[in-house]
Structure formats: C-alpha cells, structure tokens
N, C-alpha and C positions, 0 to 999 in steps of 0.2 A: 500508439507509438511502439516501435521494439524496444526488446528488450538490454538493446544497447544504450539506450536513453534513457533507461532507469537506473540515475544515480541519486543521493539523497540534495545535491545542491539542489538541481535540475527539478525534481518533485516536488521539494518546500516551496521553492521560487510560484511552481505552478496552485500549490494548495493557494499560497498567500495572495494571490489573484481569484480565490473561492470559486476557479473552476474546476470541473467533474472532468474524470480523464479515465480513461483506461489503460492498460499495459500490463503485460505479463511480467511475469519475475521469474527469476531462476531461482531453484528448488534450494540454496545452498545461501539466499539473501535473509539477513534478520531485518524485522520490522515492528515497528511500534504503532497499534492499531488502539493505543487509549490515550493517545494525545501527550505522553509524558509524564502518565502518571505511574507507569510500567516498566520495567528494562525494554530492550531489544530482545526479541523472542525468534526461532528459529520460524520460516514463513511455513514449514511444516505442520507446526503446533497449532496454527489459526483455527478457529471453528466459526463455520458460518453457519445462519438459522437460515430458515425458509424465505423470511422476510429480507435478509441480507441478499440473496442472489435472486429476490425480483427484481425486473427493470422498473424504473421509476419514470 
C-alpha cells in the first residue's frame, strides 16, 4: 500500500486481523515496534537484524 495509507487507525485495524502487510513510511513518522511496551520512537532510530529483513 502507499504511503498515504499509512495511518495508525488504518494499520491497527489491519494487524488485528493478524495479517502481514507491507508499506513504506515517511522518514519523519514515530513507531512502536515492542508492542506497547515502549514510547513512540522516531522510524529513524529502528535497527533491524539480518533475520528481521529475510522474507518469510
């Protein structure tokens, strides 16, 4: 999907249906990648492992 359609209603709605999605983000969105156990982090700060950017 673009990244016009990356908003947080729009994304929850689709996790709580536990389907896998893809979409870019614009460099300037915060995200929370631990489920709530974390603030909102700038999407800058994210680190992925090797394991994170295989395809499944």
């Amino acid at each position: 999907m673009d990244t016009w359609y990356a908003v947080n209603n729009l994304m929850l709605y689709i996790d709580s249906l536990e389907k896998v999605y893809y979409c870019p983000l614009k460099t300037n969105r915060l995200v929370d990648d631990s489920f709530g156990k974390e603030k909102y982090k700038n999407i800058e700060s994210l680190e992925w492992s090797k394991e994170d950017l295989e395809c499944q």
